[in-house]
C-alpha positions as CSV (number, residue, x, y, z in Angstrom):
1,X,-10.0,10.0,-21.4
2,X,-7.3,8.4,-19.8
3,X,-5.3,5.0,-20.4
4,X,-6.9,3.5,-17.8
5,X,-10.5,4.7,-18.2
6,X,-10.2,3.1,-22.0
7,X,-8.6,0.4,-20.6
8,X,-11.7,-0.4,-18.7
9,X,-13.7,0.5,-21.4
10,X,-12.2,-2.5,-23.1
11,X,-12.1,-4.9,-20.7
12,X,-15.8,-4.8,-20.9
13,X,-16.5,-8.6,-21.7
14,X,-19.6,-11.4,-22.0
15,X,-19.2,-15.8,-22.3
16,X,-15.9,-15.8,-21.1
17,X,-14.1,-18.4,-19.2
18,X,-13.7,-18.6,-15.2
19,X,-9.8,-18.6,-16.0
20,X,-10.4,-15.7,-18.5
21,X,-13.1,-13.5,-15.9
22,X,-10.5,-14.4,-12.7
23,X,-7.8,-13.2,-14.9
24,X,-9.5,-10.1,-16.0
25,X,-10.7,-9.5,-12.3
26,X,-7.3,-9.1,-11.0
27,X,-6.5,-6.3,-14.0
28,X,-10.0,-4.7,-12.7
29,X,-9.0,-4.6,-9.2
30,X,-5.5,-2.9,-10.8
31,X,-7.3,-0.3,-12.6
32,X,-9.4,0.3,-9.6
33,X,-6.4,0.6,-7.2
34,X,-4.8,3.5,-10.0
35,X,-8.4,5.5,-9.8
36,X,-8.3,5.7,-6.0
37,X,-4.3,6.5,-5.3
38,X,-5.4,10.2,-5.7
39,X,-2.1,11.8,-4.3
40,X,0.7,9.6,-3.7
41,X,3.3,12.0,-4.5
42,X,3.2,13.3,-1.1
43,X,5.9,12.5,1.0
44,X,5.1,12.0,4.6
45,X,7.8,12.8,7.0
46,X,8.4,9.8,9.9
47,X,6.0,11.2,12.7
48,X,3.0,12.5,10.2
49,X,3.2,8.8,9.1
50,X,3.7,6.9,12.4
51,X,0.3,9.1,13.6
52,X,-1.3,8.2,10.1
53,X,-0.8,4.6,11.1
54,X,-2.0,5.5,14.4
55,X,-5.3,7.2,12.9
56,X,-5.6,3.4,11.1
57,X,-5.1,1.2,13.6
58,X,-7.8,3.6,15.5
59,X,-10.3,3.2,13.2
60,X,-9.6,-0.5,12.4
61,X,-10.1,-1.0,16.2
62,X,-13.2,0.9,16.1
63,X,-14.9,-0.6,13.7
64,X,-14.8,2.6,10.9
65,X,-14.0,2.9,7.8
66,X,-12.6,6.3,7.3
67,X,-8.8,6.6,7.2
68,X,-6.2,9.2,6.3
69,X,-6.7,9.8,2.7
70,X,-2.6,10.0,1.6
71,X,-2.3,6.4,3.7
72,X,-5.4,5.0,1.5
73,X,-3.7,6.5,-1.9
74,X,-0.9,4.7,-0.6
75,X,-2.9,1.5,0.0
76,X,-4.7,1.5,-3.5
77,X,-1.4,2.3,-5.0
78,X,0.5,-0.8,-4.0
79,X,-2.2,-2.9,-4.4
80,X,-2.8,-1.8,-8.0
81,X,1.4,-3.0,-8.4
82,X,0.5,-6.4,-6.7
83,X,-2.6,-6.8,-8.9
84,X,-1.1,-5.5,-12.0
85,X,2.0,-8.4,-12.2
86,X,0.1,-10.8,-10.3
87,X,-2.1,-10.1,-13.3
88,X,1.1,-10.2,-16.0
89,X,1.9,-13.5,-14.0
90,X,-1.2,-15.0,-14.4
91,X,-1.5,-14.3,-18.6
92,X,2.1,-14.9,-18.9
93,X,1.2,-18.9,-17.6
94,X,-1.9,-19.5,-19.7
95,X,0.3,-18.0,-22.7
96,X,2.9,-20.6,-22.0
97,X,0.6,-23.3,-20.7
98,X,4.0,-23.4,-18.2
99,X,4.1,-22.9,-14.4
100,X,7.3,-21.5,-14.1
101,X,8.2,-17.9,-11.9
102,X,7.5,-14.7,-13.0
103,X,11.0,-13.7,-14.4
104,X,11.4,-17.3,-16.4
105,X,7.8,-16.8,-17.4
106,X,8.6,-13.0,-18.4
107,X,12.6,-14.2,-20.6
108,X,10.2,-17.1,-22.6
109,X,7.7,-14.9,-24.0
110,X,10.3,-12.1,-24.7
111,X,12.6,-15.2,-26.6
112,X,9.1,-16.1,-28.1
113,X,8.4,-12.5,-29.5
114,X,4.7,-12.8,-27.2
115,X,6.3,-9.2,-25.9
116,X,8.9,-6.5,-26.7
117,X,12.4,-6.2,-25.5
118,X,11.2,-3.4,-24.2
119,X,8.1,-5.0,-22.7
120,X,10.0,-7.6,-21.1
121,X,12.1,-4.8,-19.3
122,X,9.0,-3.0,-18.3
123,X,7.7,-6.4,-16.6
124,X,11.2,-7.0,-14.7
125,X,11.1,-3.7,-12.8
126,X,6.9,-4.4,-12.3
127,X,8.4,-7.7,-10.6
128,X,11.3,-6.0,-9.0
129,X,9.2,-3.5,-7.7
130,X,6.6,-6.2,-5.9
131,X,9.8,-7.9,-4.4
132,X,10.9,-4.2,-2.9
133,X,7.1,-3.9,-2.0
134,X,8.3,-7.0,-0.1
135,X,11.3,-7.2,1.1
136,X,12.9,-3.6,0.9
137,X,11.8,-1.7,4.3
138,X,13.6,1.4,3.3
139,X,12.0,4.7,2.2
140,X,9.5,4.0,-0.2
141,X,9.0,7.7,-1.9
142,X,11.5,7.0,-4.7
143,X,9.3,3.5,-5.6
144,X,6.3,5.5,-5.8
145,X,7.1,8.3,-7.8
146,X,8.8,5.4,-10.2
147,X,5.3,3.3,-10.8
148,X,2.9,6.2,-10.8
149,X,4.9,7.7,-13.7
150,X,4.6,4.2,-15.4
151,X,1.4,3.0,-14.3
152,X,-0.7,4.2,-17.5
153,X,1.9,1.7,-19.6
154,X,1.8,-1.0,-17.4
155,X,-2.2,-1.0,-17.8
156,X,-1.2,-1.4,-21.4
157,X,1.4,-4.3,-21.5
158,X,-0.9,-6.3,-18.7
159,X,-3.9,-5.6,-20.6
160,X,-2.4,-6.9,-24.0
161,X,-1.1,-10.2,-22.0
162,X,-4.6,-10.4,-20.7
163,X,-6.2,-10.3,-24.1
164,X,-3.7,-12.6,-26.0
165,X,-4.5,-15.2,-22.9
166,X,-8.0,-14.8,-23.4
167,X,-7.4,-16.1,-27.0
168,X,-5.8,-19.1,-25.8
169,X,-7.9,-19.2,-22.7
């Protein structure tokens, strides 16, 4: 059994909170997104994925629902990184009881001993790696290859965060 399939196995939960179910909602949504990204790995040279697009829009403007499977792997994958520090963000504030950014939020609880060193590293490049999801339009292969080989730890720092917020939550 995987990370994430124990993961979900875990996050399995009754009489919780609204704050405590939204919060675990956006970690189910991540370990959703990591099921479907199937094949990600593939790298798409610039016309396959301008006619990918293409098939998209197509079926967007036609009302259907079946797309290209390596543009819906990569679809599920980024939103699994959104989900999964939007997630991290999320714990990281109830945590705190603070509403300060993501990195500020991230250097307290490493100062705090709430997470690792080596934990708080891991949540930079998850942050980095939304703001390059963002604001980085160049070839996104070497990102990809990056969070997939990361994406089973990840489930495991979020999910910890999510947990110790459900304590406090």
């Amino acid at each position: 059994m995987t990370t994430i399939q124990t993961a979900a196995g875990r996050l399995i939960a009754h009489g919780e909170t609204q704050r405590q179910a939204e919060t675990r909602g956006l970690l189910v949504g991540a370990l959703f997104s990591l099921t479907r990204a199937h094949d990600v790995r593939h790298r798409l040279e610039l016309a396959e994925f301008t006619s990918e697009l293409n098939a998209v829009l197509g079926a967007i403007r036609n009302g259907e629902t079946e797309v290209p499977d390596h543009w819906l792997d990569g679809f599920y994958l980024n939103s699994a990184v959104l989900r999964l520090a939007f997630t991290a963000e999320r714990a990281l504030k109830i945590i705190s009881g603070q509403d300060r950014n993501f990195k500020r939020l991230i250097n307290d609880a490493s100062h705090r001993d709430t997470i690792t060193e080596a934990e708080a590293a891991d949540l930079h490049e998850l942050r980095e790696e939304v703001n390059r999801i963002k604001h980085d339009p160049t070839d996104l292969s070497e990102r990809t290859m990056r969070t997939v080989d990361r994406a089973e730890e990840l489930v495991e720092i979020v999910e910890a965060l999510v947990a110790k917020a459900g304590r406090q939550g």
